[in-house]
C-alpha positions as CSV (number, residue, x, y, z in Angstrom):
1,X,64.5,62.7,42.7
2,X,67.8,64.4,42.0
3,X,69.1,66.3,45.6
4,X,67.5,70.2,44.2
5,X,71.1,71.7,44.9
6,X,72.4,69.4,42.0
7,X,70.8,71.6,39.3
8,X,72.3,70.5,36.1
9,X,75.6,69.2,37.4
10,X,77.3,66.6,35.4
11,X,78.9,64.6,37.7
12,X,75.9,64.8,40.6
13,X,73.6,63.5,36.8
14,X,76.0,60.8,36.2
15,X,76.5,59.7,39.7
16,X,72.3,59.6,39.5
17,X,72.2,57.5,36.9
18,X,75.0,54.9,38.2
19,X,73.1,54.5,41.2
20,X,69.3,54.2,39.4
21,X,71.5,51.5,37.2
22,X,72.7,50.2,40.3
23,X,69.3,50.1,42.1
24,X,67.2,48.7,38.5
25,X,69.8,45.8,38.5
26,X,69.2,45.2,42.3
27,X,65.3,44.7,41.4
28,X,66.0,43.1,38.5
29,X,68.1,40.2,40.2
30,X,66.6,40.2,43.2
31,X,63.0,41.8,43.7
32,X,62.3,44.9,45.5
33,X,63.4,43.4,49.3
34,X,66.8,44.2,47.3
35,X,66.4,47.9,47.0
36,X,68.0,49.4,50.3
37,X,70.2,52.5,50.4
38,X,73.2,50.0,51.4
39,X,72.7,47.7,48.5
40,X,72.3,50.7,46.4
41,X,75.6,52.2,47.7
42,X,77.1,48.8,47.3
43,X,76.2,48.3,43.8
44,X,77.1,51.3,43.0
45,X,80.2,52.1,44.7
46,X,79.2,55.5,45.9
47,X,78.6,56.6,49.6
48,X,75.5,55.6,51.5
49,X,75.4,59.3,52.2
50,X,75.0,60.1,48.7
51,X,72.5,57.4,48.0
52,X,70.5,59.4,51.1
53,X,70.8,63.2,49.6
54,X,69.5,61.5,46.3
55,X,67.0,59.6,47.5
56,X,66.0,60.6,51.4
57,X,63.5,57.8,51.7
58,X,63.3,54.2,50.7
59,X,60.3,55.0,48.9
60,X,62.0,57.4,46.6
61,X,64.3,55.4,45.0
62,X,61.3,52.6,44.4
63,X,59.3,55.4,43.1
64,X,62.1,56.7,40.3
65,X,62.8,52.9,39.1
66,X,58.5,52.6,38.7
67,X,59.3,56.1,37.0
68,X,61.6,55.2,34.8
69,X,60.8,51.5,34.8
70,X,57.1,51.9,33.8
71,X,58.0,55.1,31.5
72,X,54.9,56.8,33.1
73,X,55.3,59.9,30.7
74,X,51.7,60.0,30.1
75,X,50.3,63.6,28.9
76,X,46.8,64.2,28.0
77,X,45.6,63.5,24.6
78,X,44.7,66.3,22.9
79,X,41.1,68.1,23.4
80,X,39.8,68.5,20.1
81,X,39.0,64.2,20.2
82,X,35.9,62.8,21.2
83,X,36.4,61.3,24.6
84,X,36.3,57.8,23.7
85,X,39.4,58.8,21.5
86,X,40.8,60.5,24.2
87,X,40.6,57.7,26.6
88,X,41.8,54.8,24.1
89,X,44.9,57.0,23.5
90,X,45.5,57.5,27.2
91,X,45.1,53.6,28.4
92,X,46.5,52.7,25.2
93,X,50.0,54.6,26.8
94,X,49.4,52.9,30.1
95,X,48.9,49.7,28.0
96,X,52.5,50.0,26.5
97,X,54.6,51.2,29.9
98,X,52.9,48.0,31.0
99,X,54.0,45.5,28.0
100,X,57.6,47.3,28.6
101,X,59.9,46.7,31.7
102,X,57.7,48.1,34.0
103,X,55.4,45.0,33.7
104,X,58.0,43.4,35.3
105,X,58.6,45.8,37.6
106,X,54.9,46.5,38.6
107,X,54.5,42.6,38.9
108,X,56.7,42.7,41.7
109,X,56.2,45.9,43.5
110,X,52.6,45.0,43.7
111,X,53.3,41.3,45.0
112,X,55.5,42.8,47.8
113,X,53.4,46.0,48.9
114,X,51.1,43.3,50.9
115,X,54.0,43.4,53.1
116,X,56.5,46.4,52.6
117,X,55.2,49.8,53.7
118,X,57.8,51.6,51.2
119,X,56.9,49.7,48.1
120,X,53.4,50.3,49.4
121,X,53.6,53.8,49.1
122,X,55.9,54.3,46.2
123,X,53.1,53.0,44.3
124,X,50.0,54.7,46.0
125,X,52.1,57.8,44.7
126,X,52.6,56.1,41.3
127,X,49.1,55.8,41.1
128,X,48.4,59.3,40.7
129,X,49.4,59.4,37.1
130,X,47.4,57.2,34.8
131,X,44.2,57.2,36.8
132,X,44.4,61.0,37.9
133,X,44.4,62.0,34.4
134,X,42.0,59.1,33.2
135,X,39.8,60.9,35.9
136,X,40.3,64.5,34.7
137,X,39.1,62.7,30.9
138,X,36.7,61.0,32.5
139,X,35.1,64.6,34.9
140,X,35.5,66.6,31.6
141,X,33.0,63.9,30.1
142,X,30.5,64.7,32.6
143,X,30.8,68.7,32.3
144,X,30.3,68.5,28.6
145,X,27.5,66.2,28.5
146,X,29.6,63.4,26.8
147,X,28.8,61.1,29.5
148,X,25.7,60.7,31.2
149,X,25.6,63.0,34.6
150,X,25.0,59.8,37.3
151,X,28.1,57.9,35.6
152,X,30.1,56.8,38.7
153,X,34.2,57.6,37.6
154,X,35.2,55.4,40.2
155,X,33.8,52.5,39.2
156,X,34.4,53.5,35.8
157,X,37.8,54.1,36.2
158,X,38.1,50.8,37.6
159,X,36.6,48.9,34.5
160,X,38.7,50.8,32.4
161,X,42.1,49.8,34.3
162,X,41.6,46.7,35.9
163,X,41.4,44.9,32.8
164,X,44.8,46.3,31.8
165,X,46.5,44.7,34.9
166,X,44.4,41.4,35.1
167,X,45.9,40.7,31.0
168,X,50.0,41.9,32.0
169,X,50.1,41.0,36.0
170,X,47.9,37.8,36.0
171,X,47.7,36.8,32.0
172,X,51.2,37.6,31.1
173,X,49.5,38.7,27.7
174,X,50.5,41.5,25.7
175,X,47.8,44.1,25.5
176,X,47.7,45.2,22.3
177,X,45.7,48.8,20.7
178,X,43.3,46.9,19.5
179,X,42.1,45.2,22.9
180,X,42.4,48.8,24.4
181,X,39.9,49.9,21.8
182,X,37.6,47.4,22.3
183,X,37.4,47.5,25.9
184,X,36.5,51.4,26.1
185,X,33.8,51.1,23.1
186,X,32.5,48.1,25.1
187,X,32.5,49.9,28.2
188,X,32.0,53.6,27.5
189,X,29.2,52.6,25.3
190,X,26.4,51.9,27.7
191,X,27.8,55.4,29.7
192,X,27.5,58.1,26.6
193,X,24.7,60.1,26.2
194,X,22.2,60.0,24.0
C-alpha cells in the first residue's frame, strides 16, 4: 500500500521495498507479534514516520507481506472452460501460493489471529480473493444451469477450500494438481446437473 502521492517515484519504490524486506524478515525470524511500525523502522533504518505514510495501519503492512507472501495474483480462468475446469485451475493457483512462502506465512498469521485483532483483519481482507472469485465461478454455475439451482456455495465453497488448508497448515503436505483435480471431480460431481 504505496502512500498514493508516491506515484512512480523511485526512491519512495525502493524505500517500499526495503521496508517490505525489512518487515518479511521480521515475520520470518520472529512471527507476526514482530511486525510493528518500530520494528519495521528499525529494520529498515528509515523513519517510523515513513513506515506510517506507507502503511497507516498495522494491518496494512501484514496485509502486503500475505500479498506478496502468498502471491495472491489470482485472475479468473478463462470462460470458454467448463466449470469444473474453471474451478481446478483457480484452486489449483491457491494450491501453489500455498506450497510457496505464503504457507509459511499463512501458518502463522492464522495461529496468531486467535489473539491479534490486526492479523485478524489483514486476513479477513485477504480472504476476499480466492473465495470471492471461487464464489463468482461457483454463482455463474448456478445461472447457467451447470450446477444444480439448490447447491449451497457456502458450503460448497467450504469443501472445496478447506481441504487445501487442512493438507499445507495441518499436514505439511504439498498439494499437488493432481489432488486439486481430484477433490473438485469428487466434490462437484454429486452438485452438476443432469
Amino acid at each position: 500500500m504505496i502512500d498514493p502521492e508516491a506515484g512512480t517515484n523511485p526512491q519512495v519504490q525502493r524505500t517500499h521495498r526495503v521496508m517490505l524486506d525489512a518487515a518479511r524478515e521480521l515475520l520470518s525470524e520472529n512471527g507476526p507479534g514482530a511486525v510493528t511500525h518500530l520494528r519495521v523502522a528499525e529494520a529498515s533504518g528509515v523513519a517510523r514516520a515513513t513506515v506510517y505514510r506507507h502503511w497507516p495501519d498495522r494491518v496494512d503492512i501484514l496485509l502486503d507481506l500475505l500479498r506478496g507472501g502468498a502471491d495472491l495474483h489470482l485472475v479468473p480462468p478463462p470462460e470458454g472452460l467448463s466449470l469444473a475446469e474453471r474451478v481446478t485451475g483457480l484452486l489449483q493457483n491457491l494450491a501453489s501460493a500455498l506450497n510457496g512462502d505464503s504457507g509459511q506465512i499463512l501458518t502463522a498469521m492464522i495461529g496468531l489471529a486467535e489473539w491479534d485483532e490486526d492479523v485478524f483483519a489483514a486476513l479477513e481482507r485477504m480472504r476476499a480473493f480466492g473465495p470471492r472469485l471461487l464464489r463468482d465461478i461457483l454463482a455463474a454455475g448456478i445461472d447457467d444451469a451447470s450446477l444444480a439451482a439448490d447447491t449451497d456455495i457456502d458450503v460448497l465453497m467450504d469443501v472445496l477450500i478447506g481441504p487445501l488448508f487442512l493438507r499445507r497448515l495441518l499436514h505439511h503436505a504439498e498439494i499437488t494438481n493432481d489432488y486439486v483435480a481430484r477433490l473438485v471431480t469428487t466434490t462437484l460431481g454429486p452438485c452438476l446437473s443432469r
